[in-house]
Biopython code that builds the backbone (N, CA, C, O; Angstrom):
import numpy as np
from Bio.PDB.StructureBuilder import StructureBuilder

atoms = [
    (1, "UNK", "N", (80.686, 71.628, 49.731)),
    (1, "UNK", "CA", (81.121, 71.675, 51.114)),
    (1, "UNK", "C", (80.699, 73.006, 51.737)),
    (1, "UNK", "O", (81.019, 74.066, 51.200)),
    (2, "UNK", "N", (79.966, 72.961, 52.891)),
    (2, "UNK", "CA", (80.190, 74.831, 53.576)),
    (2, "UNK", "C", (81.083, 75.058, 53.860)),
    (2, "UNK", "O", (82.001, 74.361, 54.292)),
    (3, "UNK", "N", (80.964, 76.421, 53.614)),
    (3, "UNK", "CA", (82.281, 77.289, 53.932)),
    (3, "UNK", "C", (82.572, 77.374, 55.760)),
    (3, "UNK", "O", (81.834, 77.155, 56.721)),
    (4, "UNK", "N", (83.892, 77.764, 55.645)),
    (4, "UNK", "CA", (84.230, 78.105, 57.070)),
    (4, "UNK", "C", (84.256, 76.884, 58.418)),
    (4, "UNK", "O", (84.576, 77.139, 59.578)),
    (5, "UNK", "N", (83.785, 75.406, 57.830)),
    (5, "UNK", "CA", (83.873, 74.449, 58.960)),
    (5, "UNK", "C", (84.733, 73.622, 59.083)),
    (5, "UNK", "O", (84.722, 72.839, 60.033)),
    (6, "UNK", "N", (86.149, 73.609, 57.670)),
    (6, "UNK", "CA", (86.928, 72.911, 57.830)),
    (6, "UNK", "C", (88.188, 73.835, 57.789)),
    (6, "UNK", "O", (88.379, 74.954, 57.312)),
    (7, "UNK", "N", (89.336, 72.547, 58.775)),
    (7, "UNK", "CA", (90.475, 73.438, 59.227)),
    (7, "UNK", "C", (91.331, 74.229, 57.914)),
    (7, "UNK", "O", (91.180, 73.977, 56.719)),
    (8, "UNK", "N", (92.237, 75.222, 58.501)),
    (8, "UNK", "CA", (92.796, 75.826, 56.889)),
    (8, "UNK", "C", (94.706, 75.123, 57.030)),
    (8, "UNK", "O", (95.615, 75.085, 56.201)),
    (9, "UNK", "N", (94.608, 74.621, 58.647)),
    (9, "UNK", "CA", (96.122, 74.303, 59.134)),
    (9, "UNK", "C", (96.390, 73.090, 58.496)),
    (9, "UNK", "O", (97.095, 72.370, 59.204)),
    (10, "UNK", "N", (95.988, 72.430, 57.060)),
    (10, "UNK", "CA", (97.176, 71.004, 57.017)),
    (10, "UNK", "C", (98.156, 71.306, 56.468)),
    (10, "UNK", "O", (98.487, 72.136, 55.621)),
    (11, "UNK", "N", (98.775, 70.273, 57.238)),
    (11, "UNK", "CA", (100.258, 70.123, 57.029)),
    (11, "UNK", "C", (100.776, 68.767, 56.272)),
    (11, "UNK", "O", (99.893, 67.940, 56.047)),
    (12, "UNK", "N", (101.667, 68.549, 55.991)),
    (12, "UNK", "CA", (102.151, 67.011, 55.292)),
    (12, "UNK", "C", (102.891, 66.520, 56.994)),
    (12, "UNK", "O", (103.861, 67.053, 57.534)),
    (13, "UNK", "N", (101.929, 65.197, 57.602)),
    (13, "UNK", "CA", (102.635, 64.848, 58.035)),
    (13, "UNK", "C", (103.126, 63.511, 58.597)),
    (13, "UNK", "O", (102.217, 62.733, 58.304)),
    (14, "UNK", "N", (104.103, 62.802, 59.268)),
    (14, "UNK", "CA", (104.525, 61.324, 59.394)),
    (14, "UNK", "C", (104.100, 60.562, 59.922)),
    (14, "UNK", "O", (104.395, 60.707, 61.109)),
    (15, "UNK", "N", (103.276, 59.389, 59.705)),
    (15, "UNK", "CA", (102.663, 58.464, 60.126)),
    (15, "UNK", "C", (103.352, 57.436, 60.205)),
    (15, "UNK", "O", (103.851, 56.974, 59.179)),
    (16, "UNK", "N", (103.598, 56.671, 61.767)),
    (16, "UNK", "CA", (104.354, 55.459, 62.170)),
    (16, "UNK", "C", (103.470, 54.328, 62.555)),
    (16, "UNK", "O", (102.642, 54.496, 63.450)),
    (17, "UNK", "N", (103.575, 53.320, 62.013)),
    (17, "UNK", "CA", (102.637, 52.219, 62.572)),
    (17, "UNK", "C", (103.521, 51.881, 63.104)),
    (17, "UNK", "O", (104.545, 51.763, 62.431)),
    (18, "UNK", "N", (103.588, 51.492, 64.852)),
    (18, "UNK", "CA", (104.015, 51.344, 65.692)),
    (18, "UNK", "C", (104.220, 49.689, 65.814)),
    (18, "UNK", "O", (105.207, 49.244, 66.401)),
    (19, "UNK", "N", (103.325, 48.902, 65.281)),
    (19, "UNK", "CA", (103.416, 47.493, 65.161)),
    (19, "UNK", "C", (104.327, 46.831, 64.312)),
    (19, "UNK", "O", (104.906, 45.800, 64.653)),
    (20, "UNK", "N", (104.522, 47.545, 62.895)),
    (20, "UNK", "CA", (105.358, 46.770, 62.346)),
    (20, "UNK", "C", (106.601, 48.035, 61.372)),
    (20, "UNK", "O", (107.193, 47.557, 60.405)),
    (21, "UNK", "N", (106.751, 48.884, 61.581)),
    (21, "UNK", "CA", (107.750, 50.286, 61.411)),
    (21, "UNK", "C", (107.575, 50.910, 60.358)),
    (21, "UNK", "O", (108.356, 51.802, 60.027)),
    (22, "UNK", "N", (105.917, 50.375, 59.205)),
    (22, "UNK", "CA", (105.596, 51.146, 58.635)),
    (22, "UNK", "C", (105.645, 52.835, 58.119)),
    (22, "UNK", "O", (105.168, 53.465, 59.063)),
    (23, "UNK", "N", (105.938, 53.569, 57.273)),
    (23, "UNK", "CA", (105.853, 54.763, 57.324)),
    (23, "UNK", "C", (105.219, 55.314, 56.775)),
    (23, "UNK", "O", (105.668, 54.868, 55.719)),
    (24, "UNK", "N", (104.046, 56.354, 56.272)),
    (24, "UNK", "CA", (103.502, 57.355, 55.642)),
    (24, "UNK", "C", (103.203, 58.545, 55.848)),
    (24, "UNK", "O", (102.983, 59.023, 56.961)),
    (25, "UNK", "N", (103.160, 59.247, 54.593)),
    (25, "UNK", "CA", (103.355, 60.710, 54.617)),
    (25, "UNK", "C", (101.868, 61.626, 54.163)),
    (25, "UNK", "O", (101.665, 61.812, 52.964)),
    (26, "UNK", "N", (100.922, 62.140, 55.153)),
    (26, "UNK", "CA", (99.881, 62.523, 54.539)),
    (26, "UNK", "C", (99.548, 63.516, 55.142)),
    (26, "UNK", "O", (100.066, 63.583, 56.257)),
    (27, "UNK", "N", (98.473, 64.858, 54.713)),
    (27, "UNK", "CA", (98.589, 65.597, 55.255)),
    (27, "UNK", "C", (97.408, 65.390, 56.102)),
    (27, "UNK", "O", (96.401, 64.732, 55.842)),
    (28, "UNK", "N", (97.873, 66.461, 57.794)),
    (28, "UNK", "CA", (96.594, 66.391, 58.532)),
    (28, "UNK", "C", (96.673, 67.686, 59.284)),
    (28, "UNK", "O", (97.251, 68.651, 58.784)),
    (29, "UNK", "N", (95.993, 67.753, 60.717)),
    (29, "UNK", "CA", (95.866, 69.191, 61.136)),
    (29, "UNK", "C", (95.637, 68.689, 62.844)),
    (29, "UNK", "O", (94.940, 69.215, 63.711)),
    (30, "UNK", "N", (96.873, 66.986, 62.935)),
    (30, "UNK", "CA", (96.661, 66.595, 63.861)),
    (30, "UNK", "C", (98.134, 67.184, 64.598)),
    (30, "UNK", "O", (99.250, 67.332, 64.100)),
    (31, "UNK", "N", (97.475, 67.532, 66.429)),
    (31, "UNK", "CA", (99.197, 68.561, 66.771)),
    (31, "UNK", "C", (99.970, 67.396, 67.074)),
    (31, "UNK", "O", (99.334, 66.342, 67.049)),
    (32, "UNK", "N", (101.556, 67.308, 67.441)),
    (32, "UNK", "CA", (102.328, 66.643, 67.799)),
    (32, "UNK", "C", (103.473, 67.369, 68.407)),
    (32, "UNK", "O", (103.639, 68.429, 67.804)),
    (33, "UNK", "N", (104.520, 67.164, 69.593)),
    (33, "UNK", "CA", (105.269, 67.669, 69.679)),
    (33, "UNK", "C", (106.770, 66.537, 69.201)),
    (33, "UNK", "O", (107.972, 66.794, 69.278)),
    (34, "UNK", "N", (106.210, 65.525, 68.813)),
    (34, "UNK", "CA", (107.940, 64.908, 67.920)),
    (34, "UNK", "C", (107.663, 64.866, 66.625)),
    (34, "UNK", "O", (106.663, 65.049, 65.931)),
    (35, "UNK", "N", (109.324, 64.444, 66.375)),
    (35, "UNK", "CA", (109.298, 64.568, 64.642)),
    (35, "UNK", "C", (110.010, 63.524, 64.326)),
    (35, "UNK", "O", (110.457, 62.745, 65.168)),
    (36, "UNK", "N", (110.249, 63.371, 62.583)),
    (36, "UNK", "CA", (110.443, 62.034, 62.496)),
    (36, "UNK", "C", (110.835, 62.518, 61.015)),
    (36, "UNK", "O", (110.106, 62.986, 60.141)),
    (37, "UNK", "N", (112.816, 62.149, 61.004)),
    (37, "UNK", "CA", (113.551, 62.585, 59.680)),
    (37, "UNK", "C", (113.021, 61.333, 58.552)),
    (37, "UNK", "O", (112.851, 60.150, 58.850)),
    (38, "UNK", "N", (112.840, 61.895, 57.325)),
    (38, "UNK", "CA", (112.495, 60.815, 56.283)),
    (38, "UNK", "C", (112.751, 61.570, 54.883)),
    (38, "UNK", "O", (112.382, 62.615, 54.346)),
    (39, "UNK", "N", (113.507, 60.575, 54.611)),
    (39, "UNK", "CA", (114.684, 60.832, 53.524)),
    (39, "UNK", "C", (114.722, 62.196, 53.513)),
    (39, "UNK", "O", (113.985, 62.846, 52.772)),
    (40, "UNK", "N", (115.935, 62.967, 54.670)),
    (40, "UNK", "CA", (116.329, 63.860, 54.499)),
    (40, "UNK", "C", (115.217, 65.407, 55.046)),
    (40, "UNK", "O", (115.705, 66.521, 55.238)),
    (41, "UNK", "N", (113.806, 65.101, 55.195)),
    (41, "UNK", "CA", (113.124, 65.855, 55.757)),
    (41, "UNK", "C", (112.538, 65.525, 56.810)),
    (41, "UNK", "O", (111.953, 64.463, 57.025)),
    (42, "UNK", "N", (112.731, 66.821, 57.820)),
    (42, "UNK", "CA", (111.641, 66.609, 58.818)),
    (42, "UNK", "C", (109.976, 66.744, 59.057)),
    (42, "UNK", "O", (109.408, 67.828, 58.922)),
    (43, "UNK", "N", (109.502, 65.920, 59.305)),
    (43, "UNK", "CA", (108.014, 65.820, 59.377)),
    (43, "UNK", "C", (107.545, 65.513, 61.011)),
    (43, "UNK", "O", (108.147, 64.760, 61.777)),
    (44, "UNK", "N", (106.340, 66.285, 61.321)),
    (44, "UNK", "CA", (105.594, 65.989, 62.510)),
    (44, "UNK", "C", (105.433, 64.117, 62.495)),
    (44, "UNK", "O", (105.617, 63.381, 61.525)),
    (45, "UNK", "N", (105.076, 63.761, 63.764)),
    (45, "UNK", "CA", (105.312, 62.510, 64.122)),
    (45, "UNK", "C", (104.150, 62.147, 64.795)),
    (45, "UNK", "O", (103.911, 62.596, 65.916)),
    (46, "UNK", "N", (103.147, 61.111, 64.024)),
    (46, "UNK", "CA", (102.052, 60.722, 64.828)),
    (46, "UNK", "C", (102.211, 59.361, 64.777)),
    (46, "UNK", "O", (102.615, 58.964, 63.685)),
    (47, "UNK", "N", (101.972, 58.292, 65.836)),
    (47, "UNK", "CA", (102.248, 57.273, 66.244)),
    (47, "UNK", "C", (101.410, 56.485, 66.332)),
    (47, "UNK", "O", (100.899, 56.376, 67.446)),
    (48, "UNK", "N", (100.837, 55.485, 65.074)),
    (48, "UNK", "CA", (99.776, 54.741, 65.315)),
    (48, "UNK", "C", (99.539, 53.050, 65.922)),
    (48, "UNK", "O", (100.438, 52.379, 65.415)),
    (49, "UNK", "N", (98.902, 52.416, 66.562)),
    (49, "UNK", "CA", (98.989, 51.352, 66.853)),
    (49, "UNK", "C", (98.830, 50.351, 65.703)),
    (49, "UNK", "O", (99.327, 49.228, 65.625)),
    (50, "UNK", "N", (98.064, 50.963, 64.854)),
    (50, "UNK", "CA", (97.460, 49.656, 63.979)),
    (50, "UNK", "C", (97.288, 50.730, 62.635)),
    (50, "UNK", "O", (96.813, 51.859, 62.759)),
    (51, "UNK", "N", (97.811, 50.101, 61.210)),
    (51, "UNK", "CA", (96.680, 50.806, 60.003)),
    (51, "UNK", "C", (96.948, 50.258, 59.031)),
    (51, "UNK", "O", (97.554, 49.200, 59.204)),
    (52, "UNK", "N", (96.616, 50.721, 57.379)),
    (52, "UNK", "CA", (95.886, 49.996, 56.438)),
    (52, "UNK", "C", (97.036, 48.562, 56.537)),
    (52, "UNK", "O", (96.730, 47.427, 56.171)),
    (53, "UNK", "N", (98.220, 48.918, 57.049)),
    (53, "UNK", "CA", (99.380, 47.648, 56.457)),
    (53, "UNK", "C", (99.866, 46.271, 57.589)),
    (53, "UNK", "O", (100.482, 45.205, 57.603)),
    (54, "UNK", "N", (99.278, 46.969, 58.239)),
    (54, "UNK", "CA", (99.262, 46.046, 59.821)),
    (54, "UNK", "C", (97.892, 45.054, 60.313)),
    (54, "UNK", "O", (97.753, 44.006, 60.944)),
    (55, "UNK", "N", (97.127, 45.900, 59.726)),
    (55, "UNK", "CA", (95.300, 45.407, 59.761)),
    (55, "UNK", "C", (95.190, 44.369, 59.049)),
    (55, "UNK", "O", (95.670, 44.292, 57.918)),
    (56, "UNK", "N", (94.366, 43.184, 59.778)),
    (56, "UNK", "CA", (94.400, 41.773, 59.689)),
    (56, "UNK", "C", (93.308, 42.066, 58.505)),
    (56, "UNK", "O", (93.747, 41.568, 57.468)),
    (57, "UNK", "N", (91.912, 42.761, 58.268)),
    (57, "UNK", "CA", (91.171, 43.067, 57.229)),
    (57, "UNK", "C", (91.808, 43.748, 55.671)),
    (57, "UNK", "O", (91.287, 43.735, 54.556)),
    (58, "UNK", "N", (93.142, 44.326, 56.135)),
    (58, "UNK", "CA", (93.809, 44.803, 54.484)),
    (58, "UNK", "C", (95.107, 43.767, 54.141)),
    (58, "UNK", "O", (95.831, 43.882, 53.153)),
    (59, "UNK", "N", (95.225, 42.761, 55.157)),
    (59, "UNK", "CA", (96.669, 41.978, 55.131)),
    (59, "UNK", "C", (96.314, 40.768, 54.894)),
    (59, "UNK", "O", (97.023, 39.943, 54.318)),
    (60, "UNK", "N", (94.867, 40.520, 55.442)),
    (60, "UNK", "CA", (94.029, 39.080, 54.802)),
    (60, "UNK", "C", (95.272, 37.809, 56.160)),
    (60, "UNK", "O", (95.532, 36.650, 55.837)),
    (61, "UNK", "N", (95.581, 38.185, 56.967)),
    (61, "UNK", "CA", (95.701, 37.750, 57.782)),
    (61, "UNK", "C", (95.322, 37.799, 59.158)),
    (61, "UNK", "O", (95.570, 38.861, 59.729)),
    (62, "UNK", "N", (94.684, 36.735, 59.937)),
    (62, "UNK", "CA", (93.779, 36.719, 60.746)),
    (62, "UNK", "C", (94.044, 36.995, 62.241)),
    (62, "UNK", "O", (93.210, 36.146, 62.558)),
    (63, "UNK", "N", (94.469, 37.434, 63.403)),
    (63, "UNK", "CA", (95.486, 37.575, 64.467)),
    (63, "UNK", "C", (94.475, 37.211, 65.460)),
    (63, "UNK", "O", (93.468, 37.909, 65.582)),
    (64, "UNK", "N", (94.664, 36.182, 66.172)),
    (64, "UNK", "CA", (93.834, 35.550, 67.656)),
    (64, "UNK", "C", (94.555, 36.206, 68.398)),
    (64, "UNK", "O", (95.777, 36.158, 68.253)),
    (65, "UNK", "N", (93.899, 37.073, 69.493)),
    (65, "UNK", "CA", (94.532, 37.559, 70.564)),
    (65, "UNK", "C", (93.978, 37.495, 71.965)),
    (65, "UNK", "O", (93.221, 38.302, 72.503)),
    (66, "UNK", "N", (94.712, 35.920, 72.665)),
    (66, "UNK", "CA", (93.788, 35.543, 73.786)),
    (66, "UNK", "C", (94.646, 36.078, 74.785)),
    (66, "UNK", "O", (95.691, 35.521, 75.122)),
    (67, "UNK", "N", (94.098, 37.478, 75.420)),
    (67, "UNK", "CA", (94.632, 37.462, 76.681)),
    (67, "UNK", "C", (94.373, 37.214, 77.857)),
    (67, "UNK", "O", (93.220, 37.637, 77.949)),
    (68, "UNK", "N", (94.715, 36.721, 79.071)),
    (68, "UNK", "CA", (94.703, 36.411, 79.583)),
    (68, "UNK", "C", (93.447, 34.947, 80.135)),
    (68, "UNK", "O", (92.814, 34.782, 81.178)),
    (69, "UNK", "N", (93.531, 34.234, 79.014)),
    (69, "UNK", "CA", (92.580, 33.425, 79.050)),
    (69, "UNK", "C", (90.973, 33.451, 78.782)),
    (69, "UNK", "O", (90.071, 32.659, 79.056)),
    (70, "UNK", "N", (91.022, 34.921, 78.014)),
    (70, "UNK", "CA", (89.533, 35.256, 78.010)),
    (70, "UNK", "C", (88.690, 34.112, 77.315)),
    (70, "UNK", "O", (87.687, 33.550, 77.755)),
    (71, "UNK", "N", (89.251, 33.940, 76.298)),
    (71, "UNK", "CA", (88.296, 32.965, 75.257)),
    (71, "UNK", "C", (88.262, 31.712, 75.697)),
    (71, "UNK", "O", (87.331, 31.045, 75.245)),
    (72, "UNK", "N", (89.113, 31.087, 76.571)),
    (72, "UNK", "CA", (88.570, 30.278, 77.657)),
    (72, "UNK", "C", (87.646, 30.097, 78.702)),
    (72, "UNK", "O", (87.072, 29.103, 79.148)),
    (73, "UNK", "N", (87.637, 31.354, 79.002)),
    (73, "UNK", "CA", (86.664, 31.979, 80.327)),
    (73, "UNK", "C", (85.081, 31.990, 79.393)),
    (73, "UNK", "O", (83.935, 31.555, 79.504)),
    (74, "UNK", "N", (85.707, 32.589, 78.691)),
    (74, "UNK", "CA", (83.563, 32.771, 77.890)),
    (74, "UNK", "C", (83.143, 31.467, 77.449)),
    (74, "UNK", "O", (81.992, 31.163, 77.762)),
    (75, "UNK", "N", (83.908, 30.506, 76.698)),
    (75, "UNK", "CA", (83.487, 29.034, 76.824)),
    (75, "UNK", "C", (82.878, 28.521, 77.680)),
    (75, "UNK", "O", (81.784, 27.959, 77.624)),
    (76, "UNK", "N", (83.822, 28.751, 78.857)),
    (76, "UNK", "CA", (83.599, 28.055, 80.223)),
    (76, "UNK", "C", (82.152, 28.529, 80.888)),
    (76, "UNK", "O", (81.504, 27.852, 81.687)),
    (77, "UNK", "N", (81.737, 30.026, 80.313)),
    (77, "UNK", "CA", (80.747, 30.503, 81.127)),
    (77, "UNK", "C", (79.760, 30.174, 80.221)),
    (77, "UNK", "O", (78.735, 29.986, 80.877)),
    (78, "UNK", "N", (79.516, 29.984, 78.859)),
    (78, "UNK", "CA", (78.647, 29.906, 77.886)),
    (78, "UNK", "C", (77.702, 28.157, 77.770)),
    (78, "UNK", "O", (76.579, 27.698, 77.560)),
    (79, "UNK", "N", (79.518, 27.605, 78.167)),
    (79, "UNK", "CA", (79.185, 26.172, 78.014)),
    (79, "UNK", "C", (77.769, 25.526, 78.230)),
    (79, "UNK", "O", (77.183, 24.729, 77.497)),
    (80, "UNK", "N", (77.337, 26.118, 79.523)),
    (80, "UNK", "CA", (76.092, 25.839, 79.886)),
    (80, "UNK", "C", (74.608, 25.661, 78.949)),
    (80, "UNK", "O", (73.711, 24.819, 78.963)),
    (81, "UNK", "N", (74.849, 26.847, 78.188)),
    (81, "UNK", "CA", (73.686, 26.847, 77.478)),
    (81, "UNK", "C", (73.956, 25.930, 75.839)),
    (81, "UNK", "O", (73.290, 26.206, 74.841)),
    (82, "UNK", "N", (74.823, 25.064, 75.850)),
    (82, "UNK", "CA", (75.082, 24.657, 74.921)),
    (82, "UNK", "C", (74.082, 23.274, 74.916)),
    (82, "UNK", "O", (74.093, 22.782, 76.044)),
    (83, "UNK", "N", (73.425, 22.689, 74.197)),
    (83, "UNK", "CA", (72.697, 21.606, 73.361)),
    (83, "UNK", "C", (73.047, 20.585, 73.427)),
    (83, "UNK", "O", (72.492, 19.699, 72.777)),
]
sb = StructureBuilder()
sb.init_structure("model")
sb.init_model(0)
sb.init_chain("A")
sb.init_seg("    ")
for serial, (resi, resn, name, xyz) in enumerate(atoms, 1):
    if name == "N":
        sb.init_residue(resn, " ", resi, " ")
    sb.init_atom(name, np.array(xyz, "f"), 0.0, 1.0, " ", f" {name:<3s}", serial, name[0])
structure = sb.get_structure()
């Protein structure tokens, strides 16, 4: 590795998957101003939407997410060139 290009600030800290109330504890050198008690200690608090335990690729479950009719709409516009 060269010297001098990586940070010297990690810390151990709390990772929330926001989707399903997941928790993990790892270190990073990402800032936060909340925290988040776990068993008995406080840890910085980073708030994720999605990760390894929520993710349809590590959970082997597949999640369709049609909003607002999109995957209807691209049918509808595609249809045309169909055979």
């Amino acid at each position: 590795m060269k010297k001098g290009i990586h940070p010297e600030n990690y810390r151990l800290v709390a990772f929330k998957d926001m989707s399903n109330g997941d928790v993990f504890i790892t270190r990073s050198t990402a800032n936060t101003k909340e925290t988040l008690d776990v068993e008995g200690v406080e840890y910085p608090l980073i708030k994720l939407e999605i990760s390894r335990t929520s993710h349809p690729f590590y959970t082997g479950k597949s999640k369709l997410v049609d909003t607002a009719g999109r995957i209807d709409k691209f049918k509808s516009k595609y249809a045309k060139f169909k055979k």
